[in-house]
C-alpha positions as CSV (number, residue, x, y, z in Angstrom):
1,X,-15.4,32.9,10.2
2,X,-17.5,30.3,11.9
3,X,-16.1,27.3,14.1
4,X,-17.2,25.1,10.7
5,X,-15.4,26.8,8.0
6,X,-12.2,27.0,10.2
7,X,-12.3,23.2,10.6
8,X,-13.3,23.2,7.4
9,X,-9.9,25.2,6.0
10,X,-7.7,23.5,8.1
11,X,-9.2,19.9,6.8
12,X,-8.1,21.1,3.3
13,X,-4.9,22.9,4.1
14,X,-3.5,20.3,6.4
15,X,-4.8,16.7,6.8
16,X,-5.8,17.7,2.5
17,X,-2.1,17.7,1.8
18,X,-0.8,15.1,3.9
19,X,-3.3,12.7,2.3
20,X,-4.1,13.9,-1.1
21,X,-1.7,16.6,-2.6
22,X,1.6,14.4,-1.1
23,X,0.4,11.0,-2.3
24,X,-0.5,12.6,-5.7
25,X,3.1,14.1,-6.2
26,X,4.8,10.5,-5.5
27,X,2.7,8.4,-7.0
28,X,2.0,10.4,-10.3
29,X,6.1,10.6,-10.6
30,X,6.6,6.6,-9.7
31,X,3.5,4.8,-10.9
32,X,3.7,3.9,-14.8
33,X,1.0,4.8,-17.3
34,X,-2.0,2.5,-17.3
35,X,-2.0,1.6,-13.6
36,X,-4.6,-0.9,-12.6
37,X,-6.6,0.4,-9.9
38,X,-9.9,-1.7,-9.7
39,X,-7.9,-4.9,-8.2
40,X,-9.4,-6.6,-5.3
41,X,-6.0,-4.9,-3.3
42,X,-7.4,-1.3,-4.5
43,X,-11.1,-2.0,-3.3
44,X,-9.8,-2.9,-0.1
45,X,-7.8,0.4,-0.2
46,X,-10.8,2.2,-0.8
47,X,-12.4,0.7,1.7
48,X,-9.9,1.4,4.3
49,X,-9.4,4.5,3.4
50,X,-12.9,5.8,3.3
51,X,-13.1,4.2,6.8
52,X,-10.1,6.7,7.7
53,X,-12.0,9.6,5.6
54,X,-15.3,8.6,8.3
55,X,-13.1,8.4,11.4
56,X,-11.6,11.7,10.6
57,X,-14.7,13.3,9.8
58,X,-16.6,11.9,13.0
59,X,-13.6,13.8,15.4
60,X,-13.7,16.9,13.5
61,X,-17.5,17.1,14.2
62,X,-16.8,16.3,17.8
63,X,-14.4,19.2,18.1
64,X,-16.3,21.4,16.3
65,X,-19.9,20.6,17.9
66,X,-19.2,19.2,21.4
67,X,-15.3,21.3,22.3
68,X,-16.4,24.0,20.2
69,X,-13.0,24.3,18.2
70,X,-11.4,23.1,15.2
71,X,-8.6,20.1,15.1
72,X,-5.8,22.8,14.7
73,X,-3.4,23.0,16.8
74,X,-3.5,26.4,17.0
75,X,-7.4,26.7,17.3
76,X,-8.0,24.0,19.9
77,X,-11.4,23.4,21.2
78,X,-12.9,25.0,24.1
79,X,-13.9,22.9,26.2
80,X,-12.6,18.8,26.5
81,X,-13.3,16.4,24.2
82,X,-14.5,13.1,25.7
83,X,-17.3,11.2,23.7
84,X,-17.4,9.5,20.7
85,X,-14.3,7.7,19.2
86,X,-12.4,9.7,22.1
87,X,-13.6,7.5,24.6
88,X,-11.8,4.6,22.9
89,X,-8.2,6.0,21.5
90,X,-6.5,8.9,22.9
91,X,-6.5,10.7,19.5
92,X,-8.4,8.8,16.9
93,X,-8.2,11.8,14.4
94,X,-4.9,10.1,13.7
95,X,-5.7,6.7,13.0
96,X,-8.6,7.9,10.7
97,X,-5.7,9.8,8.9
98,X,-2.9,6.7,9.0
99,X,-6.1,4.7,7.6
100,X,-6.7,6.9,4.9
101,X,-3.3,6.7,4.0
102,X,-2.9,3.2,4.6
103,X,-5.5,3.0,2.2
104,X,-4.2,4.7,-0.7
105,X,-0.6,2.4,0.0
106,X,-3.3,-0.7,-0.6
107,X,-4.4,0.9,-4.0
108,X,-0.8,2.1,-5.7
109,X,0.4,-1.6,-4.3
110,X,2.1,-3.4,-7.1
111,X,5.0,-5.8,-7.6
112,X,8.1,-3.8,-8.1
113,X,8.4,-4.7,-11.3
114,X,5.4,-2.0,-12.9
115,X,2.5,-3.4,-13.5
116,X,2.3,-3.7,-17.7
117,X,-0.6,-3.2,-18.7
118,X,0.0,-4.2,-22.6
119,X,1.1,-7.9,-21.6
120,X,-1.5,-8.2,-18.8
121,X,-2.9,-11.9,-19.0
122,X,-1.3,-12.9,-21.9
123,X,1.4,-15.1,-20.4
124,X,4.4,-13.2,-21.5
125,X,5.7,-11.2,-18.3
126,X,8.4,-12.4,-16.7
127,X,7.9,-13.0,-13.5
128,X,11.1,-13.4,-12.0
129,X,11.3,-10.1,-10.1
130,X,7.8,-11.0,-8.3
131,X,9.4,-14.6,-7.3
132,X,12.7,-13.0,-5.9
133,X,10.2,-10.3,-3.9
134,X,8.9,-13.2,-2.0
135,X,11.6,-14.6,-1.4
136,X,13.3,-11.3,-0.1
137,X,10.2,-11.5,2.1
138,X,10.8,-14.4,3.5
139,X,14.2,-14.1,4.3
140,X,13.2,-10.5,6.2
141,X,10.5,-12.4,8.1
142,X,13.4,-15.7,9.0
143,X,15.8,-12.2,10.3
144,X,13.1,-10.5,12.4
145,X,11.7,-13.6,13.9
146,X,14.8,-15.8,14.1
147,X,13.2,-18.4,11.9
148,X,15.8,-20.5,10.0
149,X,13.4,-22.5,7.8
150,X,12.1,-19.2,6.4
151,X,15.4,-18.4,5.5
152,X,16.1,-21.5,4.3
153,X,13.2,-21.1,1.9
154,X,14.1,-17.4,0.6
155,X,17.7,-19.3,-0.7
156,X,15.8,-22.3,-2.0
157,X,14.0,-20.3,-4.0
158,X,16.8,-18.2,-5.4
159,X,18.5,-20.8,-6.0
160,X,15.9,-22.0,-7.9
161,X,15.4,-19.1,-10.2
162,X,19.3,-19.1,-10.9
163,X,18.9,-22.6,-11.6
164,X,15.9,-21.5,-14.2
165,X,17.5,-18.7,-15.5
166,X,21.0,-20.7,-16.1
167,X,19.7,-22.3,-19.4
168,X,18.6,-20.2,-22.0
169,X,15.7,-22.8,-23.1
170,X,14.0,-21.9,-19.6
171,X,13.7,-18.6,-20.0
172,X,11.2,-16.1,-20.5
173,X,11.2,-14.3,-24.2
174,X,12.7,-10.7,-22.9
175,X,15.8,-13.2,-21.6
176,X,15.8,-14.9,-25.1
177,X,13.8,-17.7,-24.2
178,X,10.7,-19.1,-25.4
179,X,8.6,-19.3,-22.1
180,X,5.7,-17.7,-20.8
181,X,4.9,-16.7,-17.2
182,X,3.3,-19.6,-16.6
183,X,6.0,-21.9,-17.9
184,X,8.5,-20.1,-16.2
185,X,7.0,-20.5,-12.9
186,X,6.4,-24.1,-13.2
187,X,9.7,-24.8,-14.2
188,X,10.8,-22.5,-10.6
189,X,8.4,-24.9,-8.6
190,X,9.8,-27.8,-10.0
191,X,13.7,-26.5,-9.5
192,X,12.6,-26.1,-5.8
């Protein structure tokens, strides 16, 4: 077997699974029918991770043609590696496979809520799980960097949705109220 087809096999049997098979298995068992994947989020995902795909490529030629071995461990190249993306980062075969996966985290993306395909744009999703996110985020971000106004914020804005949510005329119709998304998070902004 050539230098070529043993990069080759490992590309599929290793970096393959780590980035395709693995992904696959969660995302197929967590992601719900009808997933949206031409958002703007997604394209950048692609994009990142065919920039990973090229990265990865470009340092298994390098081993194969200039160290005259194959990116497995236990096939190392011949002679050292220096040129190319190796003159930059000490092993860039890595990034291009954290991009690549980094990537496909852009594309699955979604609030935690599903994404809903059969309501999509026609004002009736209830947001509430998406507000409550953020403000989850916020108070995460007021922790790590010691940030009191962010904090601040995150319980402004729960207590805002309580607030919503406490009469039944300001909810959304799956809570027994009569408004849409948009209503809903108007009436959120103003509580705040």
């Amino acid at each position: 077997m050539t230098v070529a087809q043993r990069t080759l096999l490992f590309t599929v049997l290793f970096p393959g699974t780590l980035v395709g098979l693995v992904p696959r298995w969660i995302l197929h068992a967590r992601l719900p029918p009808g997933h949206d994947w031409t958002t703007s989020r997604a394209f950048l995902g692609y994009a990142v991770a065919a920039i990973g795909a090229w990265i990865y490529v470009v340092c298994a030629r390098e081993f194969t043609t200039r160290g005259r071995g194959t990116p497995a461990p236990y096939d190392p190249p011949r002679e050292l590696v220096a040129s190319g993306l190796y003159r930059w980062v000490r092993n860039p075969m890595y990034v291009g496979i954290l991009s690549i996966l980094a990537g496909e985290a852009l594309c699955a993306a979604q609030a935690q809520h599903g994404s809903a395909p059969d309501i999509a744009g026609k004002d009736r999703a209830n947001p509430t799980s998406l507000i409550l996110s953020a403000a989850m985020l916020l108070e995460w971000l007021g922790e790590k960097r010691k940030n009191k106004k962010f904090i601040q914020a995150a319980k402004a804005i729960d207590g805002a949705v309580d607030k919503v949510l406490a009469k039944p005329q300001t909810r959304t119709a799956d809570l027994g109220g009569k408004l849409g998304t948009r209503a809903f998070g108007e009436a959120v902004a103003a509580a705040l």
